[in-house]
Structures are given as C-alpha cells and as structure tokens.
N, CA and C atoms as a LAMMPS dump frame, in Angstrom:
ITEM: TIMESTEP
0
ITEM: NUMBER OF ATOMS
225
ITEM: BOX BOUNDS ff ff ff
-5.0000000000000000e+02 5.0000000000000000e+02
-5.0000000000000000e+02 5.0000000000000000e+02
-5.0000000000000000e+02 5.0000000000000000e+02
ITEM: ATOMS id mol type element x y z
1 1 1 N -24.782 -91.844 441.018
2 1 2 C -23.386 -91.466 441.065
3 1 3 C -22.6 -92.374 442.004
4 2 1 N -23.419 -93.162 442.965
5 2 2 C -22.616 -93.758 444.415
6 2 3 C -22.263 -94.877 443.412
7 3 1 N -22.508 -95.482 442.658
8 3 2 C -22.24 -97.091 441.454
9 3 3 C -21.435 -96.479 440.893
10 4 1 N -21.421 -95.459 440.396
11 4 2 C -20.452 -95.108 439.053
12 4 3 C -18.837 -94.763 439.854
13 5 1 N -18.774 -94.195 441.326
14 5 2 C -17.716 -93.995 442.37
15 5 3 C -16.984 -95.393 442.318
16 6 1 N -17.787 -96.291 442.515
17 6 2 C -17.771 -97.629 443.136
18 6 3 C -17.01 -98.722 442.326
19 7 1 N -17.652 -98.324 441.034
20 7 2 C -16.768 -99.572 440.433
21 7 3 C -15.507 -98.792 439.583
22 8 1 N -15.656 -97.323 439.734
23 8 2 C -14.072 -97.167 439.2
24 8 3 C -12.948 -97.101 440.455
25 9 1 N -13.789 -96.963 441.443
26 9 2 C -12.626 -97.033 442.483
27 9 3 C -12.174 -99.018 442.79
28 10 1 N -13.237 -99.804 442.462
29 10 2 C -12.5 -100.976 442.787
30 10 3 C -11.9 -101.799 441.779
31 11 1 N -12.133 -101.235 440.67
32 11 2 C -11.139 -101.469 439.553
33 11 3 C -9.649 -100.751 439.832
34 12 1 N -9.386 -100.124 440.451
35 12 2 C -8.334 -99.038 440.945
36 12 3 C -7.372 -99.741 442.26
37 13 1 N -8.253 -100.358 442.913
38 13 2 C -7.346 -100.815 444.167
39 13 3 C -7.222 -102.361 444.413
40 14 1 N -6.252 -102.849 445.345
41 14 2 C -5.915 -104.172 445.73
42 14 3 C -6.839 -104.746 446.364
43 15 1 N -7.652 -103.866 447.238
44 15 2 C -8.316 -104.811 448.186
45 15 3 C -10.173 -104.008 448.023
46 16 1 N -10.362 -104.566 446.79
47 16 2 C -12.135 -103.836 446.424
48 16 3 C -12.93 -104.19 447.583
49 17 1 N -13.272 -105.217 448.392
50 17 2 C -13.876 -105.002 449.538
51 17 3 C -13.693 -104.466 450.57
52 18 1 N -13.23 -103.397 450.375
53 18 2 C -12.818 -102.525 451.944
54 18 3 C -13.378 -100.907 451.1
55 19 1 N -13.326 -101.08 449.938
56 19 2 C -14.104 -99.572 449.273
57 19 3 C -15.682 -99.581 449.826
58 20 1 N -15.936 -98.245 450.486
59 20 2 C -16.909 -98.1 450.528
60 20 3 C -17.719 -96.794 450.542
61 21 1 N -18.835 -96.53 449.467
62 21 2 C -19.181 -95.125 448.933
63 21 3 C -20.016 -94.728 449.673
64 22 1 N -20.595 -93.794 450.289
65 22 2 C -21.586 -93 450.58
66 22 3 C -22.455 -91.922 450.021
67 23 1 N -23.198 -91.432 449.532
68 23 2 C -24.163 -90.441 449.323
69 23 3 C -24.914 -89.721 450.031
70 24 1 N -24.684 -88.22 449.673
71 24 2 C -25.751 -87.318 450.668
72 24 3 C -26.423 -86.413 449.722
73 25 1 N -27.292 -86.514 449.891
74 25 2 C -28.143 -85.627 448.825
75 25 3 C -28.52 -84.345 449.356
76 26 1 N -28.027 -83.059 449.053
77 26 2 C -28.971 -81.886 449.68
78 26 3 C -28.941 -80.923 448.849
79 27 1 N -30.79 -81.079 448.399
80 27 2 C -30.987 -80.549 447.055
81 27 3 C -30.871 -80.591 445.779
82 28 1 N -29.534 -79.655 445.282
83 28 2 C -29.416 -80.11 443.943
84 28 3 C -27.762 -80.567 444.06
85 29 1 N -27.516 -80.708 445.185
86 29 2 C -25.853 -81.218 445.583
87 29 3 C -26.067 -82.164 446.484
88 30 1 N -25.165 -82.742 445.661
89 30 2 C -24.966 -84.713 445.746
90 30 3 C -23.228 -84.559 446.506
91 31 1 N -23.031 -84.897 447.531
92 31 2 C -21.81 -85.26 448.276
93 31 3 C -21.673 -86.905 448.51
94 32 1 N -20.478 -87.504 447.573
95 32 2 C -20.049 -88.81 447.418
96 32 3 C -18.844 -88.539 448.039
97 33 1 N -18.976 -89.532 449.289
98 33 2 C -17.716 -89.573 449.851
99 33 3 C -17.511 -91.114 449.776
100 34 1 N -15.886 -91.379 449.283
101 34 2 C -15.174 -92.262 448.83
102 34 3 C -14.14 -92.803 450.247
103 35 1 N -14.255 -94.047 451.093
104 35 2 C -13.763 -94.401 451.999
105 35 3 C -12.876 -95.958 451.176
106 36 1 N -11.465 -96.037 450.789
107 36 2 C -10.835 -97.015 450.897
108 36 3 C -9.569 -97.476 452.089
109 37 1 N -8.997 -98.441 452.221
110 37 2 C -8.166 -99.364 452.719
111 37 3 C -6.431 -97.85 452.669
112 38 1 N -6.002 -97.953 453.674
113 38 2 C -4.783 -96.999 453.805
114 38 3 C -3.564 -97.155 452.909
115 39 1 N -3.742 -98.312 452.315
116 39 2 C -3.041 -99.12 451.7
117 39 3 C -2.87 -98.268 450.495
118 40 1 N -4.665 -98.405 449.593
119 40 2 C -4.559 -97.911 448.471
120 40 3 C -5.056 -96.539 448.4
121 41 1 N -4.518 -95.656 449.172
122 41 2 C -5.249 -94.496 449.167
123 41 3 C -4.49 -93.548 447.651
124 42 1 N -3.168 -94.365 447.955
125 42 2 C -2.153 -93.797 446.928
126 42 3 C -2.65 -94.03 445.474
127 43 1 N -2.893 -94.866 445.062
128 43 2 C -3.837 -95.69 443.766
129 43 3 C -4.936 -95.313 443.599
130 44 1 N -5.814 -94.473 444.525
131 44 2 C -6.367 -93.724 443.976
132 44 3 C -6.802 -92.389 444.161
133 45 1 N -5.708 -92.228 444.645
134 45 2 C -5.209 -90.448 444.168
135 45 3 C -4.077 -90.06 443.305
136 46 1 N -3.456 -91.158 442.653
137 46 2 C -2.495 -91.331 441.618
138 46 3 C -1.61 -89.912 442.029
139 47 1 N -0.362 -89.836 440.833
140 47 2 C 0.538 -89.211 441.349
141 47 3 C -0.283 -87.876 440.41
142 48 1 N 0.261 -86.635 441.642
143 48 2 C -0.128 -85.063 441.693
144 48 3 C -1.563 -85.173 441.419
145 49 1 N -2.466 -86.388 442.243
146 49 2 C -3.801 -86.413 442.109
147 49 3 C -4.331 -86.583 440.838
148 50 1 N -4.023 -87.112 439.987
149 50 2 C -4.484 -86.949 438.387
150 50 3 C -5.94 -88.183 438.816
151 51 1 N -5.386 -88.77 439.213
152 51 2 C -6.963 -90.485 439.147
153 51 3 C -7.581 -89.664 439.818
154 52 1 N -7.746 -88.823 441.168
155 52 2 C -8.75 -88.261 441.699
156 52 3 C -9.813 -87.541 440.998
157 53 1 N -8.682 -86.388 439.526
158 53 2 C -9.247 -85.5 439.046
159 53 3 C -10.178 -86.006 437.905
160 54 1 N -9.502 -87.229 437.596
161 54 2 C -10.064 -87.837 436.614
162 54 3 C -11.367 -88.556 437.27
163 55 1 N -11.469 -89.234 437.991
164 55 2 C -12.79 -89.604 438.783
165 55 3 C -13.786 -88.371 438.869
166 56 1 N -13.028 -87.217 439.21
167 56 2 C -14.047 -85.841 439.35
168 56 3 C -14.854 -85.536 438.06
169 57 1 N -13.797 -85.698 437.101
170 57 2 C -13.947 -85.562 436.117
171 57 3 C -15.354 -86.223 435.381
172 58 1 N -14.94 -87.577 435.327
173 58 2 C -16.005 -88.631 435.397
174 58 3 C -17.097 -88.537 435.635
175 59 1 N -17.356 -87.9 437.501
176 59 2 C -18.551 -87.845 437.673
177 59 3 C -19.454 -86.488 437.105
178 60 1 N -18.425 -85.644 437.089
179 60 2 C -19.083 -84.134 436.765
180 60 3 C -19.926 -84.131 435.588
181 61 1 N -19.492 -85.309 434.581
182 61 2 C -19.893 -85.411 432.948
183 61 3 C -21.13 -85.853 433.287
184 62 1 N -20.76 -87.159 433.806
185 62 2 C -22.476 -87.832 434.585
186 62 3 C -23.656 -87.02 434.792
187 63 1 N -23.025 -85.992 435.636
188 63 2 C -24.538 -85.079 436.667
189 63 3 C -24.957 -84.175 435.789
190 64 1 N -23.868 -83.976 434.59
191 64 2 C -24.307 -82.417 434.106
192 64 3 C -25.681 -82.552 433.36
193 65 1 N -26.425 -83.898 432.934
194 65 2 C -27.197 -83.965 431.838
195 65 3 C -28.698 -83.848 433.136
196 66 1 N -28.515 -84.199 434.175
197 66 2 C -29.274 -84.544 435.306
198 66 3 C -29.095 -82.642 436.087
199 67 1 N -28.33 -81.982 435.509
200 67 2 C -28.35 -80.802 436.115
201 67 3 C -28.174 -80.537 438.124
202 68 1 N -27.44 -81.613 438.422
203 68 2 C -26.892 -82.231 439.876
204 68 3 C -25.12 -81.799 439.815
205 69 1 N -25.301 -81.017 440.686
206 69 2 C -23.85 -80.442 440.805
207 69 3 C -23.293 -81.697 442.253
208 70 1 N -22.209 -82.786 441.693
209 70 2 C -21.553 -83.653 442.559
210 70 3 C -20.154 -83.696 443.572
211 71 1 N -20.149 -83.498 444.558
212 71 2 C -18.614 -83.399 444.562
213 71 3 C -18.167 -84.803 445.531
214 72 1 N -16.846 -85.25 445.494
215 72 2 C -16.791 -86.483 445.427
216 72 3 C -15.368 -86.088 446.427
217 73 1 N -15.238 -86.806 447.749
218 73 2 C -14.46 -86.684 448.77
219 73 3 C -13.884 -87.879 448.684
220 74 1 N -12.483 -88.178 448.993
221 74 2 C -11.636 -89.037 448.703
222 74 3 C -11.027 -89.135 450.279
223 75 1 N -11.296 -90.624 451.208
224 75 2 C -10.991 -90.543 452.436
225 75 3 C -10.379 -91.701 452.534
C-alpha cells in the first residue's frame, strides 16, 4: 500500500521529492501516513477533500482482496 500512496501522491504534486510515505502495520491494520511539502498540501487534498477521498478510496479497493483494513493520514 506504501508504493501505491507514493506514486499517486507524486503524480499529484510540484515538488515529488519531498513526498514521503510511511507504514505501520498492527495486525490486520495498516496505518499509511502521507508527509508532503506545505506547498502542495492543497493538491492533495483537492477542493472539499475529494483527491484525499479518492486516494482513500483507492487504497481501500487495494486491501479489500488482502482482507487489511488501511487508513491513510494526510500530513
């Protein structure tokens, strides 16, 4: 899930080397926390959060076949 965060968030922003993902695994919950540049925080939380939800979105489809409940923090 930390790759699949990764390259839709740096397709998303100005400055892709300053994105950087993390993973915590505990159990059957996966916590991806999403650290970009202050710049583009806006770009990817799009307006009334829609890119966020849609990233959520994204990953939730991912985990469901893997039975891994993900949640994905946007910092």
């Amino acid at each position: 899930m930390k790759e699949l965060v990764e390259v839709i968030a740096k397709a998303l922003v100005e400055h892709p080397d300053e994105v950087v993902v993390t993973e915590k695994q505990e159990g059957k919950n996966i916590r991806v926390q999403l650290h970009v540049a202050p710049s583009d925080m806006g770009k990817v939380i799009g307006k009334q959060g829609r890119i966020a939800k849609a990233i959520r979105s994204v990953v939730k489809a991912a985990s469901s076949k893997d039975d891994i409940r993900v949640d994905v923090d946007i910092q």
